[in-house]
C-alpha positions as CSV (number, residue, x, y, z in Angstrom):
1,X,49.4,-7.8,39.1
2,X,49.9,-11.2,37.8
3,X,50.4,-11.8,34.3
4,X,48.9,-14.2,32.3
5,X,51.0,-17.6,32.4
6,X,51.1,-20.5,29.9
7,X,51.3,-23.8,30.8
8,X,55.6,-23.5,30.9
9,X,54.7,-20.2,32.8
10,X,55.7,-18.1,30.0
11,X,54.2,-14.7,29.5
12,X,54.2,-13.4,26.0
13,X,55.4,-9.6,26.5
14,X,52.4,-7.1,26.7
15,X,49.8,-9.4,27.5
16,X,47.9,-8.6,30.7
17,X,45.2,-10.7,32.0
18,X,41.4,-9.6,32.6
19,X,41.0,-11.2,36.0
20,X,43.4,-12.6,38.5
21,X,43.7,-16.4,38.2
22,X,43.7,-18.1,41.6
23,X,45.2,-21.3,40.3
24,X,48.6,-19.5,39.8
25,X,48.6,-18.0,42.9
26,X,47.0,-14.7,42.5
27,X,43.3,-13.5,44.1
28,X,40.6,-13.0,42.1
29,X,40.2,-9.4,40.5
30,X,37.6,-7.0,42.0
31,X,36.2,-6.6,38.6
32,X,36.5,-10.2,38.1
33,X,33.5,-11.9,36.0
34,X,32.8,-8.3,35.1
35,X,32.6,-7.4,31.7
36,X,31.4,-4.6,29.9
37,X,28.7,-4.6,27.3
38,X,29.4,-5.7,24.1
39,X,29.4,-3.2,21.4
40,X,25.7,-3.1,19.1
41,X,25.8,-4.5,16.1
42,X,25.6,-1.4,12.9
43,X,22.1,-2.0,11.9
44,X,21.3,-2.6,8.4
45,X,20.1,0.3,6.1
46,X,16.9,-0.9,4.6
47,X,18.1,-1.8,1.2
48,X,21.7,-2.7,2.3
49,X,23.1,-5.9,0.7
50,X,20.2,-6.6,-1.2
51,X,20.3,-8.1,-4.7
52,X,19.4,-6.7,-7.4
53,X,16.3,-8.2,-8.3
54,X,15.3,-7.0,-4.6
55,X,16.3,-3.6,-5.4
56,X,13.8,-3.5,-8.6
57,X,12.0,-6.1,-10.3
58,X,9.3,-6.4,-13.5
59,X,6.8,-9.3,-13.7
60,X,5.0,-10.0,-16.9
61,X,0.9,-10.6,-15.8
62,X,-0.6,-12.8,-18.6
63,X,-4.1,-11.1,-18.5
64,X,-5.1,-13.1,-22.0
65,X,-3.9,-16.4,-20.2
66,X,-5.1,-15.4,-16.7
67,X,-8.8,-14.4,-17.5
68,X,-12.2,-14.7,-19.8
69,X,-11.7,-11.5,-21.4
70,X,-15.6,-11.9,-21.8
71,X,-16.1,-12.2,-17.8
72,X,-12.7,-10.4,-16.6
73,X,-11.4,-11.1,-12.8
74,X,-9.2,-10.1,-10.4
75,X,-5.9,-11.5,-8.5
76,X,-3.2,-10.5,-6.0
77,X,0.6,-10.9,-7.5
78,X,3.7,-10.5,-5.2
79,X,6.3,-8.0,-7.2
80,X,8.9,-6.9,-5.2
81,X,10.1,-7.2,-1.6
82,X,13.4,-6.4,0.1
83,X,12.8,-9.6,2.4
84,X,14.0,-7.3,5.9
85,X,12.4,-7.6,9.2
86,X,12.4,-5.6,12.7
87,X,15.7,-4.4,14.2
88,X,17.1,-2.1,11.1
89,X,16.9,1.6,10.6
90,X,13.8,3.0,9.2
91,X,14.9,5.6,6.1
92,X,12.8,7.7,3.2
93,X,12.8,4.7,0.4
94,X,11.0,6.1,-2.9
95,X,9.0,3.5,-4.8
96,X,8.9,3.7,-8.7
97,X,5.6,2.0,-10.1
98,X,5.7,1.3,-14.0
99,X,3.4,-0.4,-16.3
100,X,3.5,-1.1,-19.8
101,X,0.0,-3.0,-22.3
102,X,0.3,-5.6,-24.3
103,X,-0.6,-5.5,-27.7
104,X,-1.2,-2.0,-28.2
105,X,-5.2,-1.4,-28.3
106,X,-5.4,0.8,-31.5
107,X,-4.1,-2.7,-32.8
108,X,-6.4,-5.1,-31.1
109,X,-9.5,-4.6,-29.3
110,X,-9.3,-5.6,-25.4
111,X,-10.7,-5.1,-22.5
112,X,-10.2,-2.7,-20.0
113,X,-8.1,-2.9,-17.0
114,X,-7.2,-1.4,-13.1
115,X,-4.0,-2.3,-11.4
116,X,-3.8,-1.4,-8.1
117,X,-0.5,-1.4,-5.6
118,X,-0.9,-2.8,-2.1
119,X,2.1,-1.6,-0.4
120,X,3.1,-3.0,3.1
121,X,5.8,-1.7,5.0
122,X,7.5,-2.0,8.3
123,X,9.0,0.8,11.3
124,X,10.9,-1.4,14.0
125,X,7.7,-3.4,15.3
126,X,4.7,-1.5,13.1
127,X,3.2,-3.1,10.0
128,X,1.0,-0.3,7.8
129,X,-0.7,-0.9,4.2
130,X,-1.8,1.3,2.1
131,X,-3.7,0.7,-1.6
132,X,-2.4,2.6,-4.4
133,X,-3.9,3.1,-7.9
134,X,-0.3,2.3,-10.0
135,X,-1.7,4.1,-13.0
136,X,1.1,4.6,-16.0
137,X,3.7,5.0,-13.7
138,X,4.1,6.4,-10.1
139,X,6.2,7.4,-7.4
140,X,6.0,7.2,-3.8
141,X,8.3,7.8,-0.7
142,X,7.8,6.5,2.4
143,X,10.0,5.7,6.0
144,X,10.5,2.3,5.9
145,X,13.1,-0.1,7.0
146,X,11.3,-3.0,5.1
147,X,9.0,-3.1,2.1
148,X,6.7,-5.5,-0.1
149,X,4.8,-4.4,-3.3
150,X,2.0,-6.4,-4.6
151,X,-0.4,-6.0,-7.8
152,X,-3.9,-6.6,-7.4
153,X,-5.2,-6.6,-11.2
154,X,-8.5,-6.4,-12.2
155,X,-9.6,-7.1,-15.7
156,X,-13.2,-5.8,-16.6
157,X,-15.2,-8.3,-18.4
158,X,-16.0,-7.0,-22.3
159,X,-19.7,-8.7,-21.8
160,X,-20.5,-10.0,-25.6
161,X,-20.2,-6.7,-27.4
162,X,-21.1,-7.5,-31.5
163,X,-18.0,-5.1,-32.7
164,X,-15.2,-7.0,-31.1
165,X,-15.4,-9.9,-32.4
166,X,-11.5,-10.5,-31.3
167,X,-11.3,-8.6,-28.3
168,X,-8.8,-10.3,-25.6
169,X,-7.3,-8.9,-21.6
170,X,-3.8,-7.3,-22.1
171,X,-0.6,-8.9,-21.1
172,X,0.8,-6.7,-18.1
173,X,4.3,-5.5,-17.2
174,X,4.5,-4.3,-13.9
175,X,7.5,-2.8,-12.8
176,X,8.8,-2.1,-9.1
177,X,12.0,0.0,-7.6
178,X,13.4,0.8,-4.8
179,X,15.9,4.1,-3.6
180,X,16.7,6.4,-0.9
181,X,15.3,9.5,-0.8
182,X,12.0,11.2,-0.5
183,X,9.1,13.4,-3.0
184,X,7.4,16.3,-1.3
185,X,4.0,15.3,-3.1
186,X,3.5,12.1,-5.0
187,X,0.0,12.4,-5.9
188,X,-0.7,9.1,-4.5
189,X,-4.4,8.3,-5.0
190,X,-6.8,5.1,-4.7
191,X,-9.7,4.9,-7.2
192,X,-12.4,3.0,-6.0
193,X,-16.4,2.5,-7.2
194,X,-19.6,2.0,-5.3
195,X,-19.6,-1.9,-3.8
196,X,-16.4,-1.7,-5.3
197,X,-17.4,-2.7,-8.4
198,X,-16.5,-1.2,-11.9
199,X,-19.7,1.0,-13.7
200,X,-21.9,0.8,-10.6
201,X,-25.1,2.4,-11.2
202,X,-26.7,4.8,-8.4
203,X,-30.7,5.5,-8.6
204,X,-31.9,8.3,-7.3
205,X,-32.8,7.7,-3.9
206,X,-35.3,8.4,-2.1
207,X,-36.8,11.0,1.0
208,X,-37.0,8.5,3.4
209,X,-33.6,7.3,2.6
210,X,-32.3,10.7,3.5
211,X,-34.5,10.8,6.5
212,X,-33.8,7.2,8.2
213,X,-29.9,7.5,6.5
214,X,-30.9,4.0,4.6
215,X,-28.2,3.4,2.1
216,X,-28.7,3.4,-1.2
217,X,-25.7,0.9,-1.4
218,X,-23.7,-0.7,1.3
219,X,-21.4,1.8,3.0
220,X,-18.0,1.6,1.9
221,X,-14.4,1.5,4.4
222,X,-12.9,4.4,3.7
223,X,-8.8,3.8,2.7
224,X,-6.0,4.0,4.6
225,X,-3.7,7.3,4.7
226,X,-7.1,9.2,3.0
227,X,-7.0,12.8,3.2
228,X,-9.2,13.8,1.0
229,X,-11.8,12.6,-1.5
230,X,-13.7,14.1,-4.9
231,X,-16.2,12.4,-7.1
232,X,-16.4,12.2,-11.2
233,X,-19.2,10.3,-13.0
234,X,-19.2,9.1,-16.7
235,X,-22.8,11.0,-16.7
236,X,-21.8,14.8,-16.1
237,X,-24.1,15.9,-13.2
238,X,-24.8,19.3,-11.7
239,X,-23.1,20.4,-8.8
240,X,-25.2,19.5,-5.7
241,X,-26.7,16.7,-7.5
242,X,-24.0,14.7,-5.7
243,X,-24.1,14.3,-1.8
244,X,-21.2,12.6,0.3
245,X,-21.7,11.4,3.4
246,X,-19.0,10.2,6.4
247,X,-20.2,7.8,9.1
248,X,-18.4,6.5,12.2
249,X,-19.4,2.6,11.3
250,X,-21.9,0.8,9.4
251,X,-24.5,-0.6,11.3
252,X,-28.0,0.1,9.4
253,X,-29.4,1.2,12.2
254,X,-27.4,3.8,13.8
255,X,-25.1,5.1,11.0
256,X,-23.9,7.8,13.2
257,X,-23.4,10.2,10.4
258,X,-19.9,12.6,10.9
259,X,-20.1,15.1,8.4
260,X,-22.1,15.8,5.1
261,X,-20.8,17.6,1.5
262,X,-23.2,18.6,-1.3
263,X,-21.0,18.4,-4.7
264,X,-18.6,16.6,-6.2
265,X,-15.0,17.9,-3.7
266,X,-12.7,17.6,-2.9
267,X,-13.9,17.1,0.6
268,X,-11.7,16.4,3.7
269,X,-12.2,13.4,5.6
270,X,-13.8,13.9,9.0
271,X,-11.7,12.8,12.3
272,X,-13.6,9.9,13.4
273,X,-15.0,8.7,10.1
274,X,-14.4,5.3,9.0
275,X,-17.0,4.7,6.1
276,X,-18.3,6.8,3.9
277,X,-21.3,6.4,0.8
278,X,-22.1,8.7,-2.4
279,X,-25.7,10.1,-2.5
280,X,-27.6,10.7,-6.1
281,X,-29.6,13.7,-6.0
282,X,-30.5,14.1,-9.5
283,X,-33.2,11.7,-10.8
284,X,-30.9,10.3,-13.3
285,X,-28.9,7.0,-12.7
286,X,-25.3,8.1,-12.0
287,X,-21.9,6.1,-12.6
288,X,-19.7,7.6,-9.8
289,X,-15.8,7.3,-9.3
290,X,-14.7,7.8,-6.1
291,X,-10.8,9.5,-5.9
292,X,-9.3,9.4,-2.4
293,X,-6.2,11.7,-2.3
294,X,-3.5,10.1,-0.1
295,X,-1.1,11.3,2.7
296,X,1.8,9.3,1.0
């Protein structure tokens, strides 16, 4: 074997050369040019190296600055993201969700308010997004090896009610965290109203629209990572004087209705159903809430 030479032809002791160099008389090596793989880089844990403000982060939404508190609105803010990509190890992350009003409304009259959380997360390659009511404070856990939180807020316009004469939108504090671990059962839920609109009225409809499956309102996508779904209205109702039905799309003319419950749920969601739209039985106008329970 010949060792490696310098240009005096001095070998420093213990050094052995990968391949056999021709131009100091030896033959090439039979494993010459041949190199084994090179080691795989550690991939990053999900939340590895992040800063702080990337680990958790609060944003202050100026409702009063942002919106007519008479008219109301809704936007999209970005809260919290830990900025990572493909390539690193997917782990259970738990997502904290807090929110705290400003001024307090046995102080001041305001408007009211719905903050939802559209969360968007990454396996390897796969992108997923799911809409989660934030409420007064939530938390969620999901396999991730990248995550972004945003708040959509919506502010309900007051109209021009006589007694609040100094109503105004509260200031928002919307806080976001993230940490390993996981939550059997986070009671993850999206809120959401017919045509998606807050205090949607729904007439009683009528025979034919039963028979010919007519809507009484446009048909409605049902959420992401739904499992199941119930239904509260500000107007008590009876029982069966609430019907829900699941359809595979929403043309008007072939609805292709999946499955159909009588009362208010919960119900499960049908395989196969991708829309779904709340019937009024009972001759009185009802305010319906629709509450999907979530597999998060």
């Amino acid at each position: 074997m010949v060792r490696h030479r310098s240009a005096t032809g001095f070998t420093p002791q213990g050094i052995e050369p990968e391949d056999e160099d021709p131009f100091y008389g030896g033959s090439p090596s039979p494993t010459a040019g041949r190199r084994g793989p090179a080691p795989e880089a550690k991939a990053k844990r999900p939340l590895e190296g992040l800063e702080a403000n990337n680990r958790g982060n609060t944003v202050i939404f100026p409702s009063a600055a942002s919106f007519n508190p008479q008219t109301g609105g809704t936007k999209t803010i970005d809260v919290l993201s830990t900025g990572r990509r493909t390539g690193e190890d997917a782990e259970s992350i738990i997502i904290t969700l807090g929110l705290e009003t400003s001024p307090d409304p046995e102080v001041v009259p305001r408007t009211g308010f719905y903050v939802v959380a559209e969360i968007e997360w990454g396996i390897g390659g796969a992108t997923f997004i799911a809409l989660v009511d934030w409420d007064r404070g939530k938390q969620i856990s999901i396999a991730a090896s990248s995550v972004t939180v945003r708040a959509i807020v919506t502010i309900i316009g007051a109209g021009f009610d006589g007694s609040f004469q100094q109503i105004t939108a509260p200031d928002l504090a919307l806080s976001v965290g993230f940490a390993y671990g996981a939550i059997s059962d986070s009671g993850a839920k999206r809120t959401m109203f017919p045509n998606g609109v807050v205090g949607t009225s729904i007439e009683a409809h009528s025979a034919g629209a039963v028979a010919d499956g007519g809507p009484d309102y446009d048909a409605q996508k049902i959420p992401n990572f739904a499992r199941s779904m119930r239904v509260v209205c500000v107007v008590p109702l009876q029982t069966d004087d609430i019907e829900v039905r699941f359809f595979e799309n929403n043309y008007p003319t072939t609805p292709r209705n999946r499955a159909s419950y009588l009362g208010a749920g919960p119900h499960p969601i049908p395989n196969g159903a991708n829309y779904f739209k709340i019937m009024n039985n009972n001759p009185e106008v009802a305010q319906p809430e629709i509450i999907f329970d979530l597999s998060l």
